[in-house]
N, C-alpha and C positions, 0 to 999 in steps of 0.2 A: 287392830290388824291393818297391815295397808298391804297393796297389789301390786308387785312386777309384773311388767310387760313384758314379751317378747314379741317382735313384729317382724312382719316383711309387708312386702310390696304384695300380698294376697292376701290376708287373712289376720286376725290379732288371737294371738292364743294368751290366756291369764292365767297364774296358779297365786295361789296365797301363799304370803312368807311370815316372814318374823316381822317385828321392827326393824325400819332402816337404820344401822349408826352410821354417825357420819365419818370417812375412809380415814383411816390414819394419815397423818402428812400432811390432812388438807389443809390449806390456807383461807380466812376465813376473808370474804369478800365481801366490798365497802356498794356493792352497788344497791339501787333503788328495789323495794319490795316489789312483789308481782302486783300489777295493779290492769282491771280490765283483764281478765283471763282470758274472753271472750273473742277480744283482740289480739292476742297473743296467739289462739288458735288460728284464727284468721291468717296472721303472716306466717306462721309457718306451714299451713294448708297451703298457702300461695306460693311458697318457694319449695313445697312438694311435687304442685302441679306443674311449677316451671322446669323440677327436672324431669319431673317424665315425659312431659308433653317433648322434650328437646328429641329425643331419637325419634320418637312416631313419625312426628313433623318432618324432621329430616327425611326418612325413608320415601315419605311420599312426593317430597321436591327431588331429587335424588337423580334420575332424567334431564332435569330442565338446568339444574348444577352442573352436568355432566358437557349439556348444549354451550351450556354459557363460557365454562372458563373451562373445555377444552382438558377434562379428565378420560384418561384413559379406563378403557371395563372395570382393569385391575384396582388402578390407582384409587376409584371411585368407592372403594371399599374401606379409606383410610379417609372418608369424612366420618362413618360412623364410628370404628376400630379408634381411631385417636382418642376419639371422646373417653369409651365404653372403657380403652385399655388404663389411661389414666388416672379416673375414676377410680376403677376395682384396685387397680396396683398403689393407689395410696389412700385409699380409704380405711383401712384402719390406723393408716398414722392420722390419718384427720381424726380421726374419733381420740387419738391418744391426745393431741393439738389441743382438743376441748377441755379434757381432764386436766393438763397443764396452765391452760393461759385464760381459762376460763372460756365456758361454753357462748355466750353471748358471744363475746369478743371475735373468736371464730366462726360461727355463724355468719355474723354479719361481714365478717372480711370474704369469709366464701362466696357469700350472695352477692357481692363487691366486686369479686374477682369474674366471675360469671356473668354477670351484666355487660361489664368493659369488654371480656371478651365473647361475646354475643355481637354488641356494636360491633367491635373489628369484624368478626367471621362476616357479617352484614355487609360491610362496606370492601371486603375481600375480593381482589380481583386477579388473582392464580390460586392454582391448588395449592403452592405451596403456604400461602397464606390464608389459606381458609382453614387447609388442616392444622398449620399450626396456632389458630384461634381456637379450632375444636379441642387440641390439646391444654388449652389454658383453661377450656370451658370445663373439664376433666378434674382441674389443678380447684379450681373454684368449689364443685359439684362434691369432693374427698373431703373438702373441709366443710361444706356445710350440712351434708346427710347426715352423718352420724349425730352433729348438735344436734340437728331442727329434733330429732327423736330425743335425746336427751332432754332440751328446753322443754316438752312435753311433758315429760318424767315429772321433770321439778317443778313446773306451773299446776298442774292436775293431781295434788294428792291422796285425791277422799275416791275411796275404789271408785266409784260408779261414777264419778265423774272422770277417770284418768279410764274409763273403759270406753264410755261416750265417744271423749277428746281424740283417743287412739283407731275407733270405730270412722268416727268423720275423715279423720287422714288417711286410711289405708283405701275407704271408700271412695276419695279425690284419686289418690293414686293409680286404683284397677280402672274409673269412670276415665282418666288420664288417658289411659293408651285408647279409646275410642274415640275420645274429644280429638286427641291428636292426630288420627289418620281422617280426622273430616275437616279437621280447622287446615293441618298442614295442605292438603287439597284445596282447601276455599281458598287461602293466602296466595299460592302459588301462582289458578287461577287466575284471580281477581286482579291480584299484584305482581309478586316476584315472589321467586326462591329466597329473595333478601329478605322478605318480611317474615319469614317463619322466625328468623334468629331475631331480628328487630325488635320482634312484639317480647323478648323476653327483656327487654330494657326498660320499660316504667311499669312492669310488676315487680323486676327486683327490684329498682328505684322506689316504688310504694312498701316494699319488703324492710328494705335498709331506715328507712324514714320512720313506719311505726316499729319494728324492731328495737332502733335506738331505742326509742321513748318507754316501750312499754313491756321489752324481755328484762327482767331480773339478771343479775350475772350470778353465775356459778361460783361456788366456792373452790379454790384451786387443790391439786396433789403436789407434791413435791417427787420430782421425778428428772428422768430423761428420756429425749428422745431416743425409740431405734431406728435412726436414721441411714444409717450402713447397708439393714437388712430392707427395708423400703427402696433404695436406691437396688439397688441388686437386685430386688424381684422385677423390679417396673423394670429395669432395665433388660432381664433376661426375658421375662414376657414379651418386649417388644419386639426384640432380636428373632424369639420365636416366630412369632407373627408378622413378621418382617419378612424373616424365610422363609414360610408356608406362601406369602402370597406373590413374592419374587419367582417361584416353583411355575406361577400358575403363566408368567411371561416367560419364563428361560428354562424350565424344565428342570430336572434333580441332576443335569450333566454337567452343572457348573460350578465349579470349586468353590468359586465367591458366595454361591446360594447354600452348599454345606457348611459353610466355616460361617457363616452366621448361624445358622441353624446350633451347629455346633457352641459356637460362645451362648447361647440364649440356657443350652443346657448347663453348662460348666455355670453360668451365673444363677440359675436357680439351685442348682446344686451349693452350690456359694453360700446361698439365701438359708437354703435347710440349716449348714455346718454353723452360719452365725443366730441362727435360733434356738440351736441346740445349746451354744456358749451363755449366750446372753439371762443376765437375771431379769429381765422384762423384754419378754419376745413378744414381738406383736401375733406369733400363731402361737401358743402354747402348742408345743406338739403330741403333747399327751391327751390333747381334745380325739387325735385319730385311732387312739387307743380301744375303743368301745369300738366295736366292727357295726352297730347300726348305726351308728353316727358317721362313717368314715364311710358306710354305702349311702347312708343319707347325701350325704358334702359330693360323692361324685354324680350321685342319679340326677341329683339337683344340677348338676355342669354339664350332664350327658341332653336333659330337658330343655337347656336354655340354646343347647345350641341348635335346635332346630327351629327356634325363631328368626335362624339368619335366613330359611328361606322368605319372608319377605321381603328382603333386600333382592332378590331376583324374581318375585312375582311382579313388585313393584315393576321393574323392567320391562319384562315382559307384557304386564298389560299397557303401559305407555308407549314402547318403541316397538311392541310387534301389532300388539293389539287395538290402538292407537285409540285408549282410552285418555281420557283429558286428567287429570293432576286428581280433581272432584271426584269423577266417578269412580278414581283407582281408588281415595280414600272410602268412597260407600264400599268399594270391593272388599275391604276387607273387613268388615262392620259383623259379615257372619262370625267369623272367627274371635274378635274383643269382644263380642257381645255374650257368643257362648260361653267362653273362659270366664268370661265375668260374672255370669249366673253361676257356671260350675261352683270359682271361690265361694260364692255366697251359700251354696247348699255345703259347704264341706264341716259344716259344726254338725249337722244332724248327719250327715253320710258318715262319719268321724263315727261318731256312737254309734251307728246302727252294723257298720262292716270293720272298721279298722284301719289304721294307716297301710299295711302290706297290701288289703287287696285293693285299696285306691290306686294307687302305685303303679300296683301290674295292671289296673285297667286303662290309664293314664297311658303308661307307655304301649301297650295293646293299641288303643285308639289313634296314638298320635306315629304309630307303626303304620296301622293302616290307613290314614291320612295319605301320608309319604309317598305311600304306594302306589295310590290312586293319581297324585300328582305327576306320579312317573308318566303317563301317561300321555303328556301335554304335547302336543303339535300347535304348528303356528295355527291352525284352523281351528284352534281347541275355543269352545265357546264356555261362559262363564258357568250356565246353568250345569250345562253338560258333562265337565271336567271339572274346574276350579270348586262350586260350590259346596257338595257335600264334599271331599278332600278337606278344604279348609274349616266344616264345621270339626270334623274328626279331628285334627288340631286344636281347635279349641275347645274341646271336650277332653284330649287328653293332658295339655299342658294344665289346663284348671284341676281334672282330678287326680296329677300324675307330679303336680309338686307341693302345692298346698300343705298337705300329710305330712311332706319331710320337714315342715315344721316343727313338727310334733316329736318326729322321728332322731330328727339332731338334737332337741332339748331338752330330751326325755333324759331326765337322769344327771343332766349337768351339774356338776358343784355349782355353789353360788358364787364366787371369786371366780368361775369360768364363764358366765355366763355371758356376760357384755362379749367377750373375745370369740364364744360358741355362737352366737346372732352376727358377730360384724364378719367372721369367717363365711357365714351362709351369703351375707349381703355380697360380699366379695366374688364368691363363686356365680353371684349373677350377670356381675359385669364379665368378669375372664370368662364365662361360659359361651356369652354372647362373642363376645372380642374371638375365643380359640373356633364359634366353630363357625362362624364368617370366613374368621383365614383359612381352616381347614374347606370349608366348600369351594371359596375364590379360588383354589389349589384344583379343586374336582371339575369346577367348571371352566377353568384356562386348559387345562389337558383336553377337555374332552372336545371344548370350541375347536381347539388349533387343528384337533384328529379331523372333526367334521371338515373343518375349512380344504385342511389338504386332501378331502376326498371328493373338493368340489362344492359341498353345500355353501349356501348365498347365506349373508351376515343373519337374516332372520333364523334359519334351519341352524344356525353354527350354535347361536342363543340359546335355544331352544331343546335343542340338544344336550349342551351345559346345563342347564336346569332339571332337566329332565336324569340326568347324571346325579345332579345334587339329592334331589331327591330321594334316588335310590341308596347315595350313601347317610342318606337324613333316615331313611327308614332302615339300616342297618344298624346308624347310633340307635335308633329307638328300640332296637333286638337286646341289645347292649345291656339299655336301661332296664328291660324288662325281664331281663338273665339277672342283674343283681337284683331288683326287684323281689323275688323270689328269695332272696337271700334273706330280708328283713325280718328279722325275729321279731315274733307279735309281743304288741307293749303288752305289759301288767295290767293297765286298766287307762283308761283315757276318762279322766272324769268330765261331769258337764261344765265345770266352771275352768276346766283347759281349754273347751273349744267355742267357747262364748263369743 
């Protein structure tokens, strides 16, 4: 017997299959056996940790990028947005990319591509070219996430050791976003904003170097790209996200901000019509068929967007609160730290309650999080205000997505499966990406209200935040209305949530 994976970014769930055969079409590949596995985990642990540590880090310079090259509140939301929306919007062509041209191959162009534009973002000296580094960083990140988990796949095949393998990397990845909100603080600190992207240059460098040497290549499919329907989604994503956050400077009274708005729609509408033609679509659209998969895919998008409030606490504790870069990353150490224990207890919470009522406690918790956040004045002190708020957050995001692991794969055909996991991954970046732009939108309205009633730049902030919040804790009503909805699985065995 051998063991498929399904992973994300919280948790590794495993069930046993059949024998693997190998895919029809495949092409069979001239490259070197696996040699040193060891190492092999190594570099691709390292180029998991360099993508996730890349948004934390960011977040927490984010102020001092803001000082430097002269971005506007708004504009300042399209260092992270660029990244996040490129990413999700082609990341399952990058995973198609590995299947065609061999996984190694792209891997290591990803990690290639992501480095170079690391360096640029680094040496960046407008917004306009920093964001458009962060978009290349995006272009790089689509190609190489899907391999590094595949090169996994095929280097670790004897179960307990591809459970280990998959354990250590999901374990980099949750320790990732707290390394990241302390290292991105030290760098900033100590150094620049420039070294947060810097430092991702001779880890990919060391990535690309034993990579070469010691990943095996893939054996290839014979296929084509859906290049059509990739281009179309990223492109109408953007448009969206474009106009949501144009909204948050010029308001819904300008023609130019609807009719982007508008094309973002007509292009993902686009996207569905040429998925539905296509004999290799990159969404299968019959995955949304199963209504606990299709509450899963959105609780999961409704969840991630209320991570964009650290892109405005970050703010506020540096330009009102006039916390230094360091102490803003220990500020938010309650909240990675909880979420991170949460993950860790979800195989035994899993067996002893069930995915529906994690779920609704998850959004409960990270409901009233929001709430409490509401609350914030420029005089707002950390103990006082921020601190319980943010453990609530991160007690509901760890018990309130986790689950929908379980929940979207429960039941998947095995010819869906790769496309049922990279759809989940996708929904984390656009989650983040939609609800960034949908709060930039909540927080420019409500600044501008304050401003023209008199309040001074810190009250105008503060206000906007305090806005976000509330409509952060009405996504979270959202989440936990479909919530409710989740029909309880059949049975969740132990070696699912291992």
């Amino acid at each position: 017997m051998t063991e498929s994976t399904v992973l994300t970014d919280t948790t590794v769930f495993t069930e046993s299959t059949g024998p693997v055969e190998k895919p029809q079409g495949a092409v069979e590949s001239q490259g070197p056996r696996i040699r040193r596995p060891g190492v092999v985990l190594a570099v691709v642990v390292g180029c998991q940790l360099m993508l996730t540590l890349d948004n934390t880090v960011m977040n927490v310079a984010l102020p001092r990028i803001q000082a430097d090259l002269g971005f506007s509140a708004v504009g300042l939301s399209w260092v992270i947005s660029a990244y996040t929306l490129v990413f999700g919007g082609l990341l399952l062509l990058g995973g198609r990319a590995g299947d065609l041209l061999g996984r190694r191959r792209v891997f290591l162009a990803g990690v290639a591509v992501f480095t170079a534009a690391s360096l640029l973002g680094g040496l960046a000296d407008s917004p306009a070219l920093l964001i458009s580094a962060r978009a290349v960083q995006g272009l790089g990140a689509a190609a190489a996430g899907p391999s590094a988990l595949a090169v996994l796949t095929t280097t670790f095949t004897a179960p307990k050791a591809r459970v280990r393998a998959f354990s250590v990397y999901t374990g980099v990845g949750s320790a990732g976003i707290v390394l990241g909100l302390v290292l991105g603080g030290l760098l900033t600190e100590l150094t620049s904003w420039r070294s947060v992207l810097f430092i991702n240059v001779p880890v990919g460098a060391a990535v690309i170097v034993f990579g070469a040497r010691f990943i095996a290549e893939s054996s290839r499919r014979r296929g084509g790209f859906d290049l059509p329907s990739a281009v179309t989604a990223t492109a109408g994503l953007a448009a969206i996200v474009y106009g949501l956050t144009a909204t948050a400077r010029a308001g819904w009274q300008h023609a130019s901000t609807l009719g982007v708005l508008a094309a973002g729609v007509v292009l993902i509408a686009g996207f569905v019509a040429l998925e539905v033609r296509t004999k290799a679509p990159l969404i299968p659209l019959r995955l949304f068929a199963d209504r606990n998969r299709a509450v899963g895919y959105l609780n999961f998008f409704l969840g991630l967007t209320t991570l964009a409030i650290i892109f405005f606490l970050t703010q506020f504790l540096q330009n009102v609160r006039r916390y230094s870069p360091l102490t803003t990353g220990f500020a938010f150490l309650p909240l990675a730290v909880t979420m991170l224990v949460m993950t860790r207890l979800i195989p035994f919470l899993l067996q002893r309650f069930g995915a529906r009522t994690l779920v609704v406690a998850g959004s409960a918790s990270t409901m009233a999080g929001m709430i409490g956040l509401a609350r914030l004045t420029p005089a707002s002190g950390y103990v006082g205000v921020l601190l319980v708020p943010l453990v609530l957050v991160g007690v509901g995001i760890g018990l309130g997505l986790a689950p929908l692991n379980v929940v979207v794969m429960a039941g998947v055909r095995a010819e869906d499966a790769g496309a049922a996991g990279g759809v989940l991954q996708t929904m984390q970046q656009v989650g983040t990406t939609f609800g960034l732009a949908m709060f930039i939108t909540v927080f420019g309205v409500a600044g501008r209200s304050a401003a023209a009633s008199g309040a001074d730049a810190r009250h105008a902030m503060v206000t906007g935040i305090a806005d976000v919040s509330i409509a952060s804790a009405i996504v979270s009503v959202c989440a936990l209305v479909l919530a409710c909805t989740i029909r309880p699985l059949d049975s969740i065995r132990r070696s699912d949530a291992a």
